[in-house]
ZAMARGU-4260 file (C-alpha; in steps of 0.2 Angstrom, whole numbers, plus 5000, padded with zeros to 4 digits):
<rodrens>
0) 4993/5041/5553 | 4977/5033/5551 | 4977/5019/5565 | 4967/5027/5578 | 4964/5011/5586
5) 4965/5008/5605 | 4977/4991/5604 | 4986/4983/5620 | 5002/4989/5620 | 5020/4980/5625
10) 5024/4992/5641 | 5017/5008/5648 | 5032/5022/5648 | 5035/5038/5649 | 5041/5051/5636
15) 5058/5054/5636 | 5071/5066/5624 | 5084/5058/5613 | 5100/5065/5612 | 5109/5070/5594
20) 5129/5070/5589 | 5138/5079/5583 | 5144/5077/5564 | 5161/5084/5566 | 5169/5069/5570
25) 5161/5061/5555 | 5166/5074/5542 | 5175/5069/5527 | 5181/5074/5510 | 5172/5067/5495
30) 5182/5066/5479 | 5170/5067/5465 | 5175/5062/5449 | 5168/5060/5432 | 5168/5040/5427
35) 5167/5040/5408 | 5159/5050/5396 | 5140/5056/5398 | 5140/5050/5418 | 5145/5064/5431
40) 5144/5063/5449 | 5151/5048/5454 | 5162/5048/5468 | 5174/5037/5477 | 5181/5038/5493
45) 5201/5046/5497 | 5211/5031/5491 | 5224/5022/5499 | 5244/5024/5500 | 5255/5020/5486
50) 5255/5005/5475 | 5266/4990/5480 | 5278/4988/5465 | 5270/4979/5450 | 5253/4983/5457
55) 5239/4994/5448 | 5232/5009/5457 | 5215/5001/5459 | 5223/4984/5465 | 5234/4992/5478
60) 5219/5004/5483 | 5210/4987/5485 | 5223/4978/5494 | 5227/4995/5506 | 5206/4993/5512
65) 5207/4976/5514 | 5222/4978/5526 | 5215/4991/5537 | 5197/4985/5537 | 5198/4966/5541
70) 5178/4966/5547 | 5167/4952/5544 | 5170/4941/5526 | 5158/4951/5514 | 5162/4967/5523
75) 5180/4970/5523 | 5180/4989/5515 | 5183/5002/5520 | 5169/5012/5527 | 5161/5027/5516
80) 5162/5042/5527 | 5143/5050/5529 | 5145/5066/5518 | 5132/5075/5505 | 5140/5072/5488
85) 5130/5075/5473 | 5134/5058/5469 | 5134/5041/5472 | 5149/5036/5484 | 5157/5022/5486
90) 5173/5013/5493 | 5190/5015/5489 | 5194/5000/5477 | 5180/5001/5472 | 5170/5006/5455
95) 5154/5007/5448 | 5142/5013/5432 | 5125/5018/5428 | 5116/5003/5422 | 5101/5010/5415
100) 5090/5026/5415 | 5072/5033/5416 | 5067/5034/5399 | 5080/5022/5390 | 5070/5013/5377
105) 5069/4994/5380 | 5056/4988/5368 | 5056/4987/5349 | 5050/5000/5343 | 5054/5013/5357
110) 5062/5030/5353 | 5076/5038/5363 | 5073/5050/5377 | 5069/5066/5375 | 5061/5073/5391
115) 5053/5087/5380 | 5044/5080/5369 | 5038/5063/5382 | 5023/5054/5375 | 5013/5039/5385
120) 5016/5030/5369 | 5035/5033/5371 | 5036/5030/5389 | 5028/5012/5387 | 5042/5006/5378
125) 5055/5017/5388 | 5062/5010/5408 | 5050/5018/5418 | 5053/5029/5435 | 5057/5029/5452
130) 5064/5011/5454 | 5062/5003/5470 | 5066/4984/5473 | 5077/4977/5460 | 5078/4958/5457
135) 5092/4950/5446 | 5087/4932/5440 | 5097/4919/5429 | 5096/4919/5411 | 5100/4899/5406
140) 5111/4899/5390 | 5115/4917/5387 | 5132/4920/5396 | 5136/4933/5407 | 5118/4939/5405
145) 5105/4940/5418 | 5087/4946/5419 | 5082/4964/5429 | 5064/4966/5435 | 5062/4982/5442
150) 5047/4992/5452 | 5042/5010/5447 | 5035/5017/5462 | 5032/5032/5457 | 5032/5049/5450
155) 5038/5066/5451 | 5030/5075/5438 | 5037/5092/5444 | 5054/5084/5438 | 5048/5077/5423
160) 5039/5090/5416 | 5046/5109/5413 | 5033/5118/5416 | 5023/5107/5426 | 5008/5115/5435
165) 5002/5101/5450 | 4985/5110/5450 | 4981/5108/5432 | 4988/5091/5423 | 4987/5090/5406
170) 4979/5072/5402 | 4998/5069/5391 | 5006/5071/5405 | 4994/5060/5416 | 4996/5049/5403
175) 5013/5048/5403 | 5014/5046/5423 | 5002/5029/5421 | 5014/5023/5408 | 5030/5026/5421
180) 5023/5020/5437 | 5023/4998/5438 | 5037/4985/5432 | 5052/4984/5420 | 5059/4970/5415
185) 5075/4971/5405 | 5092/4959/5403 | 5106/4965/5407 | 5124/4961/5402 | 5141/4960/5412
190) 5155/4968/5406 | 5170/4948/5407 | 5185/4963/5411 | 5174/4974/5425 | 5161/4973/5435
195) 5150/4985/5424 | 5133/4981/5419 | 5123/4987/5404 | 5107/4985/5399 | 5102/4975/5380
200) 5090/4985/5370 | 5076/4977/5362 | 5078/4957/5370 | 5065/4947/5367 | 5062/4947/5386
205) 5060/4963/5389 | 5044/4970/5395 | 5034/4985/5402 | 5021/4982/5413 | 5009/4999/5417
210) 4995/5008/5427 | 4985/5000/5413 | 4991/4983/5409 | 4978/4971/5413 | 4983/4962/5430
215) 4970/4946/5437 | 4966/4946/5455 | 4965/4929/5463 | 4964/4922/5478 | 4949/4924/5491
220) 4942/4941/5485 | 4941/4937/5467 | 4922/4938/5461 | 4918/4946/5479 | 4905/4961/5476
225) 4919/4971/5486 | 4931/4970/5470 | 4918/4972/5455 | 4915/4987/5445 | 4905/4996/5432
230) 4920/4992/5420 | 4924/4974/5428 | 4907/4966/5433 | 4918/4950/5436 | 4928/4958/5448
235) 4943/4947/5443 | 4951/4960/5432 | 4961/4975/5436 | 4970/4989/5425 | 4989/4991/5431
240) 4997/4990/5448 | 5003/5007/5459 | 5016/5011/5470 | 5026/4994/5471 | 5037/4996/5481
245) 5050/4981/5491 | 5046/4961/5485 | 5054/4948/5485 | 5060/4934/5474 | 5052/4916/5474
250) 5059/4900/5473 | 5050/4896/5459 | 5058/4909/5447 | 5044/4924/5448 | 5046/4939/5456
255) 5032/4949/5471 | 5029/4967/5472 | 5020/4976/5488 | 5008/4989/5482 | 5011/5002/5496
260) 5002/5019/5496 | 4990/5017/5484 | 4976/5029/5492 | 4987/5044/5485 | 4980/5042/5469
265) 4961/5040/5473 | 4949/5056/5477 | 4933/5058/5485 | 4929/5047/5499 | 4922/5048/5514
270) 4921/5031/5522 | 4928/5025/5537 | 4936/5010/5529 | 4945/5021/5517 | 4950/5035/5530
275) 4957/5018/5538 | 4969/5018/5523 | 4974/5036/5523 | 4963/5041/5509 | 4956/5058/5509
280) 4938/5068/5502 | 4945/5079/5492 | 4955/5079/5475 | 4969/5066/5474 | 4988/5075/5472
285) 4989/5071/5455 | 4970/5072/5449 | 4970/5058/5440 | 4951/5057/5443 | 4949/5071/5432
290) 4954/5059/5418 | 4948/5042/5423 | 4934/5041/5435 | 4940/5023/5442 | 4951/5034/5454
295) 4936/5044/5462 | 4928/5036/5474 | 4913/5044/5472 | 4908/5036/5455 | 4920/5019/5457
300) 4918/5016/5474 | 4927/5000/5475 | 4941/5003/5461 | 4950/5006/5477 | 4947/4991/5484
305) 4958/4983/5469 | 4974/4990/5475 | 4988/4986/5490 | 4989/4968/5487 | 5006/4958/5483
310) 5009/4956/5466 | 5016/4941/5458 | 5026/4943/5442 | 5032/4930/5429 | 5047/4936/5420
315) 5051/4923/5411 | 5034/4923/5401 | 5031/4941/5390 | 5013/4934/5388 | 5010/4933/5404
320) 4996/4940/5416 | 5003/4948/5434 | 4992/4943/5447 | 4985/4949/5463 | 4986/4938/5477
325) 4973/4944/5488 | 4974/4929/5501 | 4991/4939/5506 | 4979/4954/5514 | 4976/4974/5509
330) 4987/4986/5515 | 5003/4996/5513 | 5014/4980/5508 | 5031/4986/5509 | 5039/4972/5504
335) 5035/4949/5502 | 5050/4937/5505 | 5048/4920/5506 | 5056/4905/5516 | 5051/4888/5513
340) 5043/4875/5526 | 5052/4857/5527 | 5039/4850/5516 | 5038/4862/5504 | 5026/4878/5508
345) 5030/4894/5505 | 5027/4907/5519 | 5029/4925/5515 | 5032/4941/5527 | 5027/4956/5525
350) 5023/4973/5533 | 5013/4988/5531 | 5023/5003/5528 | 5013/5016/5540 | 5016/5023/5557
355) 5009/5012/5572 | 5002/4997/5558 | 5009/4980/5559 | 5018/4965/5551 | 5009/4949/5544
360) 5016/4933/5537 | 5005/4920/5525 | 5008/4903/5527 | 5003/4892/5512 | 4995/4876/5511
365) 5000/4869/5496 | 5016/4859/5493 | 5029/4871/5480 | 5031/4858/5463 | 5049/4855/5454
370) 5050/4856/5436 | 5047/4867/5420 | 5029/4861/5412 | 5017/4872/5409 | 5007/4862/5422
375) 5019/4864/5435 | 5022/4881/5432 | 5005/4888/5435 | 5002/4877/5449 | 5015/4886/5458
380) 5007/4903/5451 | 4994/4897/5465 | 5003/4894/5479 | 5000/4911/5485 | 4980/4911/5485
385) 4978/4896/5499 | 4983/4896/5518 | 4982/4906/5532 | 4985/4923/5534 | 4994/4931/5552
390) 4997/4947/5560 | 5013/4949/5573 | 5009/4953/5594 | 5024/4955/5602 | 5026/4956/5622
395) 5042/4962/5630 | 5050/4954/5644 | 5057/4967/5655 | 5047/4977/5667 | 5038/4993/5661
400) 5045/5005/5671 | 5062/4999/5662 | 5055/5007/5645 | 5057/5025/5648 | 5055/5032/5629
405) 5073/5036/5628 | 5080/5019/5620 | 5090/5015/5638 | 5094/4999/5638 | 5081/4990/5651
410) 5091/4980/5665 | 5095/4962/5654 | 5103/4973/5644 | 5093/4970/5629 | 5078/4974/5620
415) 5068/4959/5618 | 5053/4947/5621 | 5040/4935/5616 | 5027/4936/5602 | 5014/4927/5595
420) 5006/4925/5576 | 4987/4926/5577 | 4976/4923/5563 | 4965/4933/5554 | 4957/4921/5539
425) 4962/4907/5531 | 4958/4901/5511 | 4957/4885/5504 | 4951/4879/5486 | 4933/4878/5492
430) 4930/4892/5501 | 4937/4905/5515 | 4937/4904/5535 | 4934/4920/5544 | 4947/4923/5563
435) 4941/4940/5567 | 4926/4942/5575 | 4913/4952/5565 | 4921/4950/5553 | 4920/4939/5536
440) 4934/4933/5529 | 4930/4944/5511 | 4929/4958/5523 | 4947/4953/5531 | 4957/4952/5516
445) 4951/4969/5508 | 4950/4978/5526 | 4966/4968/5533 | 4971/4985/5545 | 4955/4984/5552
450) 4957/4965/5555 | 4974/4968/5565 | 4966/4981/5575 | 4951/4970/5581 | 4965/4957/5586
455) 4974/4969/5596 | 4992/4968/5586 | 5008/4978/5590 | 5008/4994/5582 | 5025/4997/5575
460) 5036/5011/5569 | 5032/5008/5551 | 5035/4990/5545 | 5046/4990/5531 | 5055/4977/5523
465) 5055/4960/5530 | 5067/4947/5523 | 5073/4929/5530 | 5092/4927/5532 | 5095/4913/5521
470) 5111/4907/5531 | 5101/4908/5549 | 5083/4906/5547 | 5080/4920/5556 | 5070/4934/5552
475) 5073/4954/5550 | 5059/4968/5550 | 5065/4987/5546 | 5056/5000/5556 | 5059/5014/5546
480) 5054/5028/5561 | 5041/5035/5572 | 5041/5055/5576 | 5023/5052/5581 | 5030/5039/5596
485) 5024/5044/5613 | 5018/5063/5606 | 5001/5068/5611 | 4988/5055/5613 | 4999/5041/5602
490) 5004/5025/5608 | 5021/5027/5618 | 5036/5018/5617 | 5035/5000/5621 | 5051/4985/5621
495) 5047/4983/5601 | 5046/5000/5600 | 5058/5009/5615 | 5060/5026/5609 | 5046/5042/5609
500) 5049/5055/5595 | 5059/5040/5586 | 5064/5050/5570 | 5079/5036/5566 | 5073/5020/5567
505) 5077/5000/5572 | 5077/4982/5566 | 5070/4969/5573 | 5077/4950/5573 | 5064/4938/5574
510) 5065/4919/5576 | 5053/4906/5572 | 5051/4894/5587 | 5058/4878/5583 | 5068/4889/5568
515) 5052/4885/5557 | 5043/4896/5547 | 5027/4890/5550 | 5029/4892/5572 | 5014/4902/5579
520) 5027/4908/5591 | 5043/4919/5590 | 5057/4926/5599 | 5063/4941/5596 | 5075/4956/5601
525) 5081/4972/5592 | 5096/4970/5582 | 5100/4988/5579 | 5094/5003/5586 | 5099/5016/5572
530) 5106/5034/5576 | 5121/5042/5579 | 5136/5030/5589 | 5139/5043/5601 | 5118/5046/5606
535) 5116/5035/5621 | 5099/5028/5614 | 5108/5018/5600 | 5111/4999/5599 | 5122/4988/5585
540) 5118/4970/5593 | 5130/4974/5608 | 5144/4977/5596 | 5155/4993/5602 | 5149/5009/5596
545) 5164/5017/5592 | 5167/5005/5577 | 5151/5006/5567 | 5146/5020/5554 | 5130/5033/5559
550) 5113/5026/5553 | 5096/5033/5552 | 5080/5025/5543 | 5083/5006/5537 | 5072/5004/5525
555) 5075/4989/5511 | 5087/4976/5518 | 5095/4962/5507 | 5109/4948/5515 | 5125/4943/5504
560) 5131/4925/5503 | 5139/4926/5520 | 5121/4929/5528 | 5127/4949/5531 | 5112/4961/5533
565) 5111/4975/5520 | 5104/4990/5523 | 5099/5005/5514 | 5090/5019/5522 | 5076/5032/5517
570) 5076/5051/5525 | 5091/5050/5534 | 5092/5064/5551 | 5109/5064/5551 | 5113/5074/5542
575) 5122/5065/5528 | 5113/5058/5514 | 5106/5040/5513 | 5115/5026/5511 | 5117/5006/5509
580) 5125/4997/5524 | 5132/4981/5529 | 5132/4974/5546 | 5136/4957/5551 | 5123/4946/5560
585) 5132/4933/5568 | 5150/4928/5578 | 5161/4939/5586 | 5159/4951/5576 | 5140/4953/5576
590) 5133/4970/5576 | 5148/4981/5567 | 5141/4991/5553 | 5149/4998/5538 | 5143/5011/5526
595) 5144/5007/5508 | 5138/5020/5498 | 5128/5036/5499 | 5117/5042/5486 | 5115/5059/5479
600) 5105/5072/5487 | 5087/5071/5487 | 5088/5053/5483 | 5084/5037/5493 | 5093/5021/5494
605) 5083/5006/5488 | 5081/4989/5481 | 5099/4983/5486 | 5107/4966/5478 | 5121/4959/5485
610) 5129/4949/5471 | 5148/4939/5476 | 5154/4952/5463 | 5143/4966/5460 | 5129/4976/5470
615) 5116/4985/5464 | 5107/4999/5471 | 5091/5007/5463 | 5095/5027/5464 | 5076/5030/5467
620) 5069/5051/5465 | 5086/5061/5466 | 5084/5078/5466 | 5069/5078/5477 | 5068/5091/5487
625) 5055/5105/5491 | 5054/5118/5478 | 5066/5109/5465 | 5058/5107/5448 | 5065/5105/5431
630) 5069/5122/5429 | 5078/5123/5446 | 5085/5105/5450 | 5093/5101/5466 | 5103/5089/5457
635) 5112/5087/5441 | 5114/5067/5444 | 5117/5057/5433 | 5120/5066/5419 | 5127/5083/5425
640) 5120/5104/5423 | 5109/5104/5409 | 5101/5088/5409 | 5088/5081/5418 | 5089/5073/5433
645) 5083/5055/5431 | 5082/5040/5445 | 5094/5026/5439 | 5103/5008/5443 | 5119/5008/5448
650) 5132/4994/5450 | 5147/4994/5460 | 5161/4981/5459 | 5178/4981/5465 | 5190/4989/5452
655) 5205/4972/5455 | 5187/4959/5450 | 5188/4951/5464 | 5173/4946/5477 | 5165/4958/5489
660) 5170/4963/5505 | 5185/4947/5506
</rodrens>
């Protein structure tokens, strides 16, 4: 928890104690059941009554849900029940497959898995680990194909390696870590019958991109003395990207990808600006140092300062450099979504995944360009490196004593309030423009935290993702949780942040004044308040608690074409496993949530698409658990006893073909 900083806060409250359901109402039975040869662990919820006459098994099990579950259009299913199945739950009616794998070769050239004789040269060409956000994008003239980028977050060497010894890496296996952790690109095909996806070996398109692919940083900081190294006097080029986790697609065709806790990997410092960062004196976790001195801080002492930026993609392009847009600000980015201005400018949200940090936005300067020129192509590569860059400050409007900590509702009935976007640096072509004083503008961009606490920001209960509903315009922050809330010394609950001890979570629905992006001022209120429906200090937008599913830590967030909010959650205290959930947003039945899916145990829920046929999830480190290694797994997922667990994509479509949740 490295904000330490004294910030005006949203109320003054007192600590309070949160109440906790029980799961026996909850309880369900999970059919697991093979799907096909060489996947295990898939599982589908109890299926409806019998078939109408003339009807298949998976038709009528689709037409039973769709009778009992009318819901919102996009989320007539019927719920999954909250359960810890080794598998990956879903629906009745409902189907689903394992796209691709860790290890599965995507390049020319690339051999099969074998996790026990893993090379770095292998893993290059092989789908990398731990997949976080997940973008599917068009693929003009090759029906029935589209384009998956993936993130690699990143990896768990004690489930990739028999044998593995944390205290003494070999430099292979290090090796092979670098070359597992960034991007993957890959097409993907639909299967015209089903809603299953595969992924196509060896296109032309597919790519890897590594710890040690060359990325160029742009923007503001490019050239600054703060970025340049003894391998990089320029200080305009970096080796490989780290922990992506969220992004965003942009509206012209590339894809972002937040650089969140990039301090695990550097040793050695003793700074105050890094100890701002959470990074630490001592040896890094994986002792990466030990084998390239760019992450120890001692002999590279700004290599860090290349890393927690947004990252901007080009799939499209094999040749391609991925840049770093520093004019986006240095922190945990968790996620970067866009919405447009009426003229054209792009502004991007995004937050910083750490307990009691913040949320920014960017708002652009230059006008988006339409077309497919070379020229007009890397002009919109720089739409992200001028404009003006803003942290969040919101002010509730009930009276303090109405915030006790608990997550009571104050006396409006609802969490809500004011806010305000304050500037911290603004680039342009010529130059950059300084907000914070004391401050330069180099120095807000590489030290953004420390920008947001001069300016006295809201601390938050770790921003996660933040994503526009492109139906309402309005905008939706994940915050994930807070068990340091209101404990000790820490910042207490405030109207943004209502509960001490908050181990479960909330989202926050923001609007633009005017509805446009560009606004300096917001409204905004909680939307959901996660937890258990029976524990008084939960909130689904007013909708009544008896007819949503249990919830605990949102995390990514995507919307379907109906402008439903999706939700899939990381470290769930309920006792089930995590999960992706859909509530709607708006009309009579705003605020009813439905689970979806859960995801085997150890495993976290990330990088949803919501597609009018098809979702995908990203199936990001199953098996994770303390003490589980390869040679005693927690999970046998995907690919049953005897195999190694391996993080995956999965799709899930309805068995009858037709669209989600209608």
């Amino acid at each position: 928890m490295p904000n330490t900083s004294s910030n005006e806060y949203v109320g003054d409250v007192i600590a309070g104690a949160l109440s906790r359901r029980s799961m026996m109402r909850a309880a369900a039975v999970v059919t697991v059941a093979a799907a096909g040869a060489g996947a295990v662990g898939v599982a589908q919820a109890p299926q409806a009554g019998a078939a109408p006459a003339g009807a298949s098994a998976a038709g009528a099990a689709a037409e039973g849900a769709r009778r009992k579950h009318k819901g919102a259009r996009g989320l007539r299913f019927a719920p999954v029940a909250p359960n810890t199945a080794d598998a990956v739950t879903v629906p009745e009616g409902y189907r689903q497959n394992v796209v691709i794998r860790w290890g599965e070769p995507i390049l020319r050239g690339a051999p099969a898995f074998d996790p026990e004789k893993q090379t770095a040269k292998a893993q290059a060409g092989q789908f990398g680990y731990n997949c976080d956000f997940l973008a599917l994008l068009p693929l003009p003239g090759e029906r029935g194909r589209q384009l998956l980028v993936a993130n690699h977050e990143y990896t768990d060497e004690v489930l990739m390696f028999r044998g593995y010894d944390a205290a003494n890496p070999t430099r292979e296996q290090v090796e092979v870590a670098w070359a597992a952790h960034g991007l993957s690109a890959v097409v993907v095909e639909g299967d015209r019958k089903t809603g299953k996806l595969t992924a196509v070996a060896r296109h032309q398109l597919n790519r890897r991109v590594t710890a040690t692919t060359e990325f160029r940083l742009t923007g503001p900081v490019a050239g600054s003395d703060l970025v340049k190294t003894s391998a990089d006097p320029t200080g305009t080029k970096v080796l490989g990207t780290l922990n992506n986790c969220s992004g965003g697609v942009t509206p012209w065709g590339t894809t972002l990808h937040g650089e969140e806790n990039f301090n695990q990997y550097f040793a050695g410092s003793s700074r105050a600006t890094d100890k701002r960062y959470g990074i630490g004196t001592g040896a890094s976790e994986r002792k990466w140092e030990r084998f390239d001195k760019r992450f120890d801080v001692a002999q590279e002492p700004n290599e860090v300062h290349r890393f927690g930026y947004v990252v901007e993609f080009d799939p499209y392009d094999p040749s391609s450099t991925p840049r770093k847009h520093t004019a986006l600000g240095r922190f945990k980015h968790e996620a970067a979504n866009i919405r447009m201005t009426a003229d054209g400018r792009p502004v991007v949200y995004t937050g910083d995944d750490e307990r009691f940090d913040y949320f920014y936005k960017f708002v652009g300067s230059k006008r988006m360009r339409h077309g497919s020129s070379r020229a007009v192509r890397e002009h919109n590569l720089s739409l992200l490196d001028e404009g003006t860059l803003y942290v969040a400050k919101l002010t509730g409007d009930s009276p303090a004593l109405e915030i006790d900590g608990t997550g009571k509702l104050p006396g409006d009935g609802e969490f809500d309030g004011s806010g305000e976007w304050i500037p911290l640096a603004t680039a342009t072509a010529d130059g950059a423009v300084s907000h914070v004083d004391g401050m330069s503008a180099e120095e807000v961009f590489v030290f953004t935290r420390l920008a947001g606490d001069k300016v006295g920001a809201t601390k938050m209960d770790r921003p996660e993702d933040i994503e526009p509903n492109p139906v309402t315009g309005k905008v939706y922050v994940a915050l994930t949780n807070n068990t340091n809330r209101g404990v000790g010394s820490n910042a207490k609950a405030d109207e943004a942040n209502p509960r001490n001890a908050n181990k479960h979570g909330h989202v926050l629905e923001l609007t633009e004044r005017w509805n446009r992006p560009e606004s300096t001022r917001f409204a905004w209120s909680l939307f959901l308040v996660a937890g258990d429906p029976d524990d008084p200090a939960t909130y689904f937008a007013g909708f009544p608690k008896d007819g949503v599913s249990p919830i605990s830590c949102p995390d990514n967030v995507a919307f379907d074409p109906y402008g439903n909010l999706w939700i899939s959650t990381d470290g769930a205290q309920l006792g089930s496993h995590d999960g992706l959930f859909g509530v709607a947003t708006r009309g009579e039945r705003r605020g009813e949530l439905k689970q979806f899916l859960t995801v085997p145990k150890g495993a976290e829920t990330c990088g949803p698409i919501i597609q009018d046929r098809r979702v995908l999830v990203a199936v990001q480190h199953p098996g994770e658990i303390d003490g589980a290694s390869v040679e005693k797994p927690a999970s046998t997922w995907p690919d049953g006893p005897g195999k190694y667990v391996r993080p995956a994509v999965v799709a899930v479509w309805r068995a009858d073909g037709c669209d989600i949740g209608v």
